[in-house]
C-alpha positions as CSV (number, residue, x, y, z in Angstrom):
1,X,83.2,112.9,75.2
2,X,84.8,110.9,72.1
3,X,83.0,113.2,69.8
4,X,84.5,116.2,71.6
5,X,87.9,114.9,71.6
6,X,87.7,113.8,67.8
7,X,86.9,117.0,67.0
8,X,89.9,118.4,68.8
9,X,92.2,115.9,67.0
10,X,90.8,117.5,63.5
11,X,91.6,120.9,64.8
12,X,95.4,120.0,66.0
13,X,95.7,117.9,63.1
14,X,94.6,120.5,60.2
15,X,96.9,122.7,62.6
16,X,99.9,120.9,61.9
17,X,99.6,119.6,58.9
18,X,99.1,123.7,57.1
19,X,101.3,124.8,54.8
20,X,101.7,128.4,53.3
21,X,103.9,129.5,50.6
22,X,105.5,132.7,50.8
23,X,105.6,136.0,49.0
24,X,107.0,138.6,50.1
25,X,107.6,139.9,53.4
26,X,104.9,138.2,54.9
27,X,103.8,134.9,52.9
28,X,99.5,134.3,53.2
29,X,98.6,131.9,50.7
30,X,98.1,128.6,52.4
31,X,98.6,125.1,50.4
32,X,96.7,122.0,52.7
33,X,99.0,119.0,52.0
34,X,96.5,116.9,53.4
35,X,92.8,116.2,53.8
36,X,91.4,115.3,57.3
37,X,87.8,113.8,57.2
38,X,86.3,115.3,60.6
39,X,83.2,114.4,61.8
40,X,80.4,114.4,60.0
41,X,82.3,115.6,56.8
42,X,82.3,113.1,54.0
43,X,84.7,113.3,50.8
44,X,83.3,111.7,47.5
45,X,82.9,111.8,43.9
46,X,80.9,114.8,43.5
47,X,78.9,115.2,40.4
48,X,76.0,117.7,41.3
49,X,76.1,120.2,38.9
50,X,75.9,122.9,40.9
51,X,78.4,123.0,42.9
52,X,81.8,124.9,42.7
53,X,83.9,121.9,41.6
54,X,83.7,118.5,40.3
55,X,85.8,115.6,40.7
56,X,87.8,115.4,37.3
57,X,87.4,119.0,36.7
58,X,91.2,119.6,36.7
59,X,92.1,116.5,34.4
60,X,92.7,118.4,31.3
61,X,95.8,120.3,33.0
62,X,99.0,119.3,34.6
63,X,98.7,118.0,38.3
64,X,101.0,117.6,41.0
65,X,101.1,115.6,44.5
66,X,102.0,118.0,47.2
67,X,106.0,117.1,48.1
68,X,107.5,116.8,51.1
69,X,109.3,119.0,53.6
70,X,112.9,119.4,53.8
71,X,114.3,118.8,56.9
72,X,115.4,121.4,59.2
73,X,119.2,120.1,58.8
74,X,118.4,119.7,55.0
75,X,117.4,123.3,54.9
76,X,120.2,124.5,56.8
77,X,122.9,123.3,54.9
78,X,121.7,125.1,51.6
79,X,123.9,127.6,50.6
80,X,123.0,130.2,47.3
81,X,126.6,132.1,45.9
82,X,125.2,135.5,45.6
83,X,127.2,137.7,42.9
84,X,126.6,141.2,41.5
85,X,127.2,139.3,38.0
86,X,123.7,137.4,39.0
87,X,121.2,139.7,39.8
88,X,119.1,136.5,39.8
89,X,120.7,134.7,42.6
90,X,120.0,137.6,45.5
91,X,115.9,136.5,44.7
92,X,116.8,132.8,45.4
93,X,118.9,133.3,48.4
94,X,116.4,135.4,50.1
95,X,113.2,132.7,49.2
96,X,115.9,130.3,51.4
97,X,116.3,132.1,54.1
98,X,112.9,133.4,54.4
99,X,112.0,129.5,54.8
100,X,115.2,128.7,57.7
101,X,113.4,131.7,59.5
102,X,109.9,130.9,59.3
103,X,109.9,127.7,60.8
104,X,108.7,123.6,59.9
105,X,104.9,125.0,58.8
106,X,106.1,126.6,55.8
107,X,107.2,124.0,53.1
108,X,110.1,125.6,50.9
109,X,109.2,122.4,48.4
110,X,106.5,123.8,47.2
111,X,108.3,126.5,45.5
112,X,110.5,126.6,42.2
113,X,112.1,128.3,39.4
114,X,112.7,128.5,35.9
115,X,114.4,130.5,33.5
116,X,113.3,131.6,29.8
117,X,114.0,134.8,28.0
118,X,110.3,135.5,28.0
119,X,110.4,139.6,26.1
120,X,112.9,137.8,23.4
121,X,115.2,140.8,24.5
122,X,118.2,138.5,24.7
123,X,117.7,138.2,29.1
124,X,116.0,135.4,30.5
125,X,113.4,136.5,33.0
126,X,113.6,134.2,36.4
127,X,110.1,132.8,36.7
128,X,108.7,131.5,40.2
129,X,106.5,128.5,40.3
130,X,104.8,127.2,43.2
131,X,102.7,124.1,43.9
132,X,99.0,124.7,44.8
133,X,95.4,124.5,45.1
134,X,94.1,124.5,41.5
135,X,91.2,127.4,41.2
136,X,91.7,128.0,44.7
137,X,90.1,126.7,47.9
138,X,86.8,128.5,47.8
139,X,85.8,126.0,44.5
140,X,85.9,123.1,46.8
141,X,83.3,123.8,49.3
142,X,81.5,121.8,50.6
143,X,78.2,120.8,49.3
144,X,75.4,119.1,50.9
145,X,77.9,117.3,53.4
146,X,80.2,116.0,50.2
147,X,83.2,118.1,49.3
148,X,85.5,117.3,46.2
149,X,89.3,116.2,47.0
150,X,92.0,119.2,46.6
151,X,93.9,118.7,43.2
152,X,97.6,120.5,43.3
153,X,99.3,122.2,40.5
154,X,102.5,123.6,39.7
155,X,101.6,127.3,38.8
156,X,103.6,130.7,37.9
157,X,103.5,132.9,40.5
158,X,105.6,136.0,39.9
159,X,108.5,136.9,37.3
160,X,111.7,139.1,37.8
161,X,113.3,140.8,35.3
162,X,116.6,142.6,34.9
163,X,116.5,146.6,34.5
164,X,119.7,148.2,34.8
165,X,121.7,145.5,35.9
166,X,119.3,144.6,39.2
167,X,116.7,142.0,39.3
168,X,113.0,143.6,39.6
169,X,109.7,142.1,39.9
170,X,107.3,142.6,36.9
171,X,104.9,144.6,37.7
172,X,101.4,142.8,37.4
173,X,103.3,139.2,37.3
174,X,101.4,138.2,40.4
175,X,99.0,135.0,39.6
176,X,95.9,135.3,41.5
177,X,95.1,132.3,44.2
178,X,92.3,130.9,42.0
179,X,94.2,130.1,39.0
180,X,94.1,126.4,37.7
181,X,96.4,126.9,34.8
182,X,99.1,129.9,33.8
183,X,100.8,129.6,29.9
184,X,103.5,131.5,28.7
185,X,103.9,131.9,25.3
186,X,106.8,131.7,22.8
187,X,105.6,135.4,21.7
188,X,105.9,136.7,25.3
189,X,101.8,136.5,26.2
190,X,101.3,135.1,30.1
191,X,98.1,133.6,29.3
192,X,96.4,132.8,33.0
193,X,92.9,130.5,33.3
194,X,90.8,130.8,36.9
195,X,88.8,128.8,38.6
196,X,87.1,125.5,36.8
197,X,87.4,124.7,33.5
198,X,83.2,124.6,33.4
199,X,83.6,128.6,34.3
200,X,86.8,129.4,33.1
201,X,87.8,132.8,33.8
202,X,90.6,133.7,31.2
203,X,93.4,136.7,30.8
204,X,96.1,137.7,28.7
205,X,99.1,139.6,29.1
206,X,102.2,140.5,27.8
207,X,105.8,142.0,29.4
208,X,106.2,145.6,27.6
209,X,109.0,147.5,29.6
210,X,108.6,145.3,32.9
211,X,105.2,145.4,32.7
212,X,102.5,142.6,32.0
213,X,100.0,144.8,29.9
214,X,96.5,143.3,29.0
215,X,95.8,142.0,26.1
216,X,92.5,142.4,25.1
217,X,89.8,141.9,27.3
218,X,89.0,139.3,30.6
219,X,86.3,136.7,29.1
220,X,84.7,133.9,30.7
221,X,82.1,131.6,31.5
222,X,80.0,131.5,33.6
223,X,78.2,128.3,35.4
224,X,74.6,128.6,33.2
225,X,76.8,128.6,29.8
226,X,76.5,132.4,29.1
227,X,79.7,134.4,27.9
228,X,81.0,137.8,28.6
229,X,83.8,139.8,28.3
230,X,85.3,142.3,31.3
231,X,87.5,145.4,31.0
232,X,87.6,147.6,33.8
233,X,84.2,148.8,33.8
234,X,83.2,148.2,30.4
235,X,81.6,144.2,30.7
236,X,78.7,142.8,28.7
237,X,77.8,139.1,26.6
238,X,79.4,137.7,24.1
239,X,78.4,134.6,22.4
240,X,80.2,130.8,22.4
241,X,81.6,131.5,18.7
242,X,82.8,135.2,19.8
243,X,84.7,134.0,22.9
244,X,86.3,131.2,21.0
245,X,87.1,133.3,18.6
246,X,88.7,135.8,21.2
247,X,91.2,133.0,22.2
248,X,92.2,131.9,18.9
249,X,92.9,135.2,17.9
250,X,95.1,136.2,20.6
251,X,96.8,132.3,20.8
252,X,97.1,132.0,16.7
253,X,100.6,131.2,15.8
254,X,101.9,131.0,19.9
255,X,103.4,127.8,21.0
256,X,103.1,126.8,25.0
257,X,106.6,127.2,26.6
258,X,108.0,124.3,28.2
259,X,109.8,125.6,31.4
260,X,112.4,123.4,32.8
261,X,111.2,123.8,36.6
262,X,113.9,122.9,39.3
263,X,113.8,123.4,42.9
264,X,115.3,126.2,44.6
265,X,118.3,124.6,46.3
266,X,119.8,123.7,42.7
267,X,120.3,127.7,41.5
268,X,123.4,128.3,40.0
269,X,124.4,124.3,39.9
């Protein structure tokens, strides 16, 4: 009977405690701000080389701690001045109220924004950030009963542009769930990095016309130290000295962008 009730603690537990962030309509990508040890489920360092993810795999990038939730009075009293002049603000306002509508399981903390003229056309672009799961969940499965921690991250998740004089979402801007580290350039290239940096899967793109277009091919890594290359269809092996060539080539002479990330309630402050 205790073992059937501690069980149903875990389940209410990791039922309260979820946390999605939104995009869109309907927001599906979930961010866990906590780790429940259930039954039978251990959490420690994990260094078997097979599995997904290793403790101290994420130590070479920026981390975050998970913050925490506004209060439903603190959400309710934030107000963003929409104008025409600031296409801009429309895209915040709406990221607020979506959170006063969906309820206390969605964290609005989690989510910010910066600004940086990223097409050097003279326009900053606003850039959303959110905070979560570096590579993604999937990496951190569980592996003979031992499972690594979650390591949190503040990541680019979509850029809006202006086109005329409206705010519009840049088509291909989207950061797939299992990134662990997105880049932007000071000569425009979104450079975004996937799942572990033992199997790093990397891409390149840059904004042309409100589009992030490829640059070059999709190369990674895979977990037996083999190197290939991926576009579209066309895939195939590449060696170590080839792939690192590939990233200097396309990085030579780029310097990392430092984006000034603040949180959504302070636009237009």
């Amino acid at each position: 009977m205790k073992r059937l009730f501690a069980i149903l603690l875990c389940v209410i537990f990791a039922l309260l405690t979820a946390c999605g962030t939104p995009s869109g309509d309907e927001r599906s990508t979930t961010t866990h701000e906590e780790s429940v040890t259930c039954a039978e489920t251990k959490t420690a360092d994990v260094t078997e080389p097979n599995t997904l993810r290793l403790n101290g795999d994420y130590d070479s990038v920026p981390t975050v701690t998970v913050p925490e939730r506004l209060s439903s009075e603190e959400l309710d009293s934030i107000v963003i001045p929409v104008s025409a002049d600031d296409p801009y603000s429309a895209i915040i306002a709406n990221e607020i109220d979506w959170y006063k509508q969906a309820g206390s399981q969605y964290n609005s903390e989690v989510e910010r924004y910066a600004l940086y003229d990223i097409n050097g056309d003279g326009t900053d672009e606003l850039i959303i950030g959110s905070v979560g799961v570096l590579g993604g969940t999937s990496v951190y499965e569980e592996h003979e009963g031992v499972s690594a921690e979650y390591t949190f991250g503040l990541l680019i998740s979509e850029v809006y542009t202006i086109q005329n004089g409206k705010a519009v979402r840049v088509q291909h801007s989207a950061v797939s769930a299992d990134a662990y580290e997105t880049v932007i350039f000071d000569n425009g290239i979104l450079k975004v990095v996937r799942l572990t940096p033992r199997n790093p899967r990397i891409t390149y793109r840059k904004m042309v016309n409100g589009v992030f277009e490829m640059v070059g091919d999709c190369i990674y890594k895979t977990f037996d130290g083999k190197f290939y290359y991926l576009n579209g269809n066309d895939t195939g092996e590449i060696t170590e000295e080839e792939f690192n060539r590939r990233i200097a080539e396309t990085e030579k002479g780029a310097h990392p962008v430092e984006l000034e990330w603040k949180h959504l309630q302070d636009y237009g402050k």
